[in-house]
N, C-alpha and C positions, 0 to 999 in steps of 0.2 A: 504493500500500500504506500502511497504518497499520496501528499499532503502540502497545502501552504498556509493554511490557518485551522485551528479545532475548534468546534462548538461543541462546550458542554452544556449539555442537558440534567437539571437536577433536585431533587425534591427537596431541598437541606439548600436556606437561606446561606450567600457566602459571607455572612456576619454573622452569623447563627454559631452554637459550638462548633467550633473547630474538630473535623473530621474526616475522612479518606477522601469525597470530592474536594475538600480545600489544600490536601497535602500534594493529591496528585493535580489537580489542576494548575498550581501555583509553579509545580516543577514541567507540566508539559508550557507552562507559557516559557521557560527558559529555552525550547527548541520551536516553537511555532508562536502564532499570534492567537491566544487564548480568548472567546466571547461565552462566559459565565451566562446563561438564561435560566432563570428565577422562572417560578409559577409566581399567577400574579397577586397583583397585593388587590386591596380595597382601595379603593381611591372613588372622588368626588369627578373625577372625567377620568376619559380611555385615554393613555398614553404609554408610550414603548420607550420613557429613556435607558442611557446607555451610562455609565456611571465608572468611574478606575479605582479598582481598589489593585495598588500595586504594579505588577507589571500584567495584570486583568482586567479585562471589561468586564464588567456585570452588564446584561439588561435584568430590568426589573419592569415590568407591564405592570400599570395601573389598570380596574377594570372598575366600574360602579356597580356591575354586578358579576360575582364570584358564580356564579352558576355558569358560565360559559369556560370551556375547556381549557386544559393547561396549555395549550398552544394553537390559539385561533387563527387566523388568514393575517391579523394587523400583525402578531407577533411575526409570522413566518416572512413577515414583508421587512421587517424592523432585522432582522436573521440574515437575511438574502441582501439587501443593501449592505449591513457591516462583512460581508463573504465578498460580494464585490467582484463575482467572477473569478475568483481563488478558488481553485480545489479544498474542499473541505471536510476533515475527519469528522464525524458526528461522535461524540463519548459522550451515552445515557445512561444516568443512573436511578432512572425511573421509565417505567415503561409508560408513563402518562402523556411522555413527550415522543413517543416515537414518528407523530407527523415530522419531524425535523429529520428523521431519516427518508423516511417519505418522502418527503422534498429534495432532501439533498443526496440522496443515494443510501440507497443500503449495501450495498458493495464499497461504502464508504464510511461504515458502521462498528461498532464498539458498542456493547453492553457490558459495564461493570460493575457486577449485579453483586452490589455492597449488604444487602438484607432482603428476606424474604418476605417484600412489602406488603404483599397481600395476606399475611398473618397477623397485618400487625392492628389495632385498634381503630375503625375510621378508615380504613383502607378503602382508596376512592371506587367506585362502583366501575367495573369491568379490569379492573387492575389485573386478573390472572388474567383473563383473555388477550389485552394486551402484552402481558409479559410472555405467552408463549408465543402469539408473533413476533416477537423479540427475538425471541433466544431460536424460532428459524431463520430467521431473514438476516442478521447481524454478523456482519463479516468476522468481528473476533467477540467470544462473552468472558469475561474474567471473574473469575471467583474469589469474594473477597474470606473466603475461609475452606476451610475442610469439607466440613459441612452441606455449603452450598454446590462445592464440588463435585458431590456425589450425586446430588440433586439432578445437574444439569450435566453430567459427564455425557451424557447418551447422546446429545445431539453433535459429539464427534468431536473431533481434532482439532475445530476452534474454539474447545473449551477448555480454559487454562488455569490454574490455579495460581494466585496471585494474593495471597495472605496480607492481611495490612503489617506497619510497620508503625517507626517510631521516629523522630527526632533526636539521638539520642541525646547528644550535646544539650539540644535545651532540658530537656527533663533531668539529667544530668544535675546540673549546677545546682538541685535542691539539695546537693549533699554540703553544701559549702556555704549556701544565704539564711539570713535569718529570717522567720516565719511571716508570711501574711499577717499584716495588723487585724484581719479578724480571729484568728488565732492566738497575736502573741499576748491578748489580754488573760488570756488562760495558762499563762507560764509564767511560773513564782519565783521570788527570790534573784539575784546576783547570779546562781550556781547555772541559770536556767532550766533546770530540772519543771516539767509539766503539774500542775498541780493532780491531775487525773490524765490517762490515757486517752489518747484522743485516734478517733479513726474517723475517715474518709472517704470520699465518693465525690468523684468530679464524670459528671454527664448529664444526659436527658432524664428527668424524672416522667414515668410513664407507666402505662401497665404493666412494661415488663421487668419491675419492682416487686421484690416478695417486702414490704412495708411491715409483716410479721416477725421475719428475721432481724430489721431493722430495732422494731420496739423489745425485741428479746433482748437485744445488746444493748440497747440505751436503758435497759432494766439493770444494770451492773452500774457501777461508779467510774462512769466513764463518760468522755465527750465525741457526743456526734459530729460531725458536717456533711450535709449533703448542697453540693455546690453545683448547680445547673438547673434550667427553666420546667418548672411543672408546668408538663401536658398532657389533653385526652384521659385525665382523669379529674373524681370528684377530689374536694381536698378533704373530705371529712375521713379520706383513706388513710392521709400524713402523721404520722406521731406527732401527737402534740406535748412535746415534755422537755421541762428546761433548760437538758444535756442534750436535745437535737437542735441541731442550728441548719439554717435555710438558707444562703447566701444570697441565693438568684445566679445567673449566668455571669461567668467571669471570664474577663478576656485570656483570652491563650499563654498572651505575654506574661501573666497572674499567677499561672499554674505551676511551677516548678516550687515559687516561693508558700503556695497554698501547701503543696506535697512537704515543703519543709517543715509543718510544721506538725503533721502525722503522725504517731507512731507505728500505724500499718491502715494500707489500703483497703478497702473493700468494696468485693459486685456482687450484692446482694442482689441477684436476678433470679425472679418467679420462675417456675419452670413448668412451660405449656410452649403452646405451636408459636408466638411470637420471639420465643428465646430457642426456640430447637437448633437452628441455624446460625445461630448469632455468631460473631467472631470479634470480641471487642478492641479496639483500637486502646481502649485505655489499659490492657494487661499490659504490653512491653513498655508501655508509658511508666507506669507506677513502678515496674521491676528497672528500668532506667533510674530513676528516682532515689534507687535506694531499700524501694519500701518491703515490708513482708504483704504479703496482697493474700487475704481470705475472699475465696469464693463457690458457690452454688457450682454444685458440678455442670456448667456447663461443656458440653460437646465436645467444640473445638478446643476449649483452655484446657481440658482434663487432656487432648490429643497432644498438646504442643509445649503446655507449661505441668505437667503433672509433677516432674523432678521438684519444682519451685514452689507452686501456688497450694496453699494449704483451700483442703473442700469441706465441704459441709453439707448434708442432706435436709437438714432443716432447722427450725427457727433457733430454738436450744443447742441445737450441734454448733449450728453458725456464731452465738454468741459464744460458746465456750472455745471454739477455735479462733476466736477475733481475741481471747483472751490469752489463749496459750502462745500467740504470734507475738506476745511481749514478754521479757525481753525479746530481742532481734537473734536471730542465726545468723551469723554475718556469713560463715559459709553458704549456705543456703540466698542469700541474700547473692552474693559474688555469684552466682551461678544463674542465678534470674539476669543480673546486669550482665552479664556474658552473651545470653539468650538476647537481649533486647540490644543490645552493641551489632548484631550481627545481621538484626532486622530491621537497617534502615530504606525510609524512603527514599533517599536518594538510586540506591540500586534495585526498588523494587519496579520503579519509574521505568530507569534506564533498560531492566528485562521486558517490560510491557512493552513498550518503543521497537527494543529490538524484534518483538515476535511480530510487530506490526511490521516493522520495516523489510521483514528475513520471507512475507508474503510474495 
């Protein structure tokens, strides 16, 4: 395949957490000219501006009314003007937007099919149906885990496993800065010694939260954080208790200095059809970090971090191993940053490119 510019297509605001479309999109704009396309927002008139974050365009469509599709005739015209007669890669990471392949060629296509979206909460009405004309018609599908891997292996030799990765240098440097000021109010004394135990969670708050595991651990004398935007759920689900703290969404730049001030990670993930396939972005993260990471057996983590990640089958197991992960293993600990040194973005990038370019 060749290419002179990419349009990503994507369900995941590019100011929204920071996640697999923002790591890999940011590094394909270092080989092509990257146009980021947003589903649309609400707005008071229809408009398609084009916006730079970095060396990226965002469009973001205004619509007054959200009932019309994620990629209508004004978008695909707002699309085609910024392409400009350049041959153009299509990278979808939602099957909502596949008109952009449509238009622009499917023999010019890429699905990198980051979650099983049609499991998940709210999943827009016809979403499997388009996603298996996806994963026929899509010149390469990447798999963002093991999981999905096996999912979509069937449709042949352009289906490639393509695990996420890490930054590791930034998540790195939590071993070295002193703690987020929402944190360092909870750390006593000259010695810096923590007043209580403190554990962590940086992502999307959603339904695929076991919120049981959650208040079993904040049932000990210990301090929560859960740092990222509640969605798609009621909030009467949230613990409501002293030692749980809610930060809201925090930018990227935030997180290393947030992890420093942890004493172990945790991905208290429910487990049903929206976590089956998960492969989370924020396990090499936290094992970069430093941290000890307790988690719900999910799938992929038990496949790729079993050596490192302490599990749990439920709510009292999960508290009691968010307990036992204090003090630290440091060997254990060296072995996860090992793991997470060795999965960076930069080269998982540069293999997707290559499989594209080796066509």
């Amino acid at each position: 395949m060749t290419f002179d510019c990419i349009v990503v297509g994507s369900h995941l605001r590019f100011d929204g957490v920071w996640q697999r479309p923002h790591h890999i999109a940011t590094r394909l704009a270092g080989r092509a000219p990257v146009l980021f396309v947003e589903e649309p927002f609400l707005g008071s008139g229809d408009a398609d501006p084009i916006v730079t974050r970095g060396a990226v365009s965002v469009l973001r469509p205004t619509r007054r009314d959200l009932a019309a599709a994620a990629i209508d005739p004004a978008t695909l015209g707002a699309v085609r003007r910024w392409v400009a007669g350049r041959r153009a890669l299509v990278w979808l990471y939602t099957p909502m937007m596949t008109p952009l392949a449509a238009a622009l060629g499917w023999d010019q296509s890429v699905y990198d099919r980051m979650d099983d979206l049609a499991s998940f909460a709210r999943a827009p009405r016809g979403l499997r149906e388009r996603e298996e004309l996806l994963l026929e018609n899509a010149r390469f599908v990447f798999a963002g885990g093991r999981s999905l891997y096996e999912r979509c292996r069937g449709y042949g030799a352009k289906v490639r496993l393509a695990s996420s990765g890490v930054e590791y240098e930034h998540f790195a440097r939590a071993r070295a800065i002193a703690p987020h000021r929402v944190i360092a109010d909870l750390w006593a004394g000259a010695n810096g010694a923590p007043k209580r135990p403190v554990f962590g969670y940086a992502g999307v708050i959603d339904e695929r939260i076991d919120f049981a595991a959650i208040a079993a651990l904040a049932a000990h004398p210990v301090e929560v954080f859960l740092a990222g935007p509640v969605t798609k759920i009621d909030g009467a689900l949230l613990p409501r208790r002293t030692n749980v703290h809610f930060t809201g969404q925090m930018p990227y730049a935030d997180l290393p200095s947030l992890f420093a001030g942890f004493d172990a990670a945790i991905m208290p993930f429910a487990r049903g059809a929206a976590t089956a396939s998960i492969s989370p972005t924020k396990t090499p993260e936290y094992l970069a970090a430093g941290l000890p990471v307790v988690s719900t057996p999910i799938a992929d983590v038990v496949a790729d971090y079993a050596d490192v990640v302490r599990f749990a089958r439920d709510p009292a197991e999960f508290a009691e191993a968010c307990i036992a992960a204090v003090p630290r293993d440091v060997e254990r600990i060296e072995r996860g940053a090992a793991l997470a040194r060795a999965a960076g973005w930069d080269a998982i990038v540069t293999r997707m490119v290559a499989a594209l370019e080796g066509e």
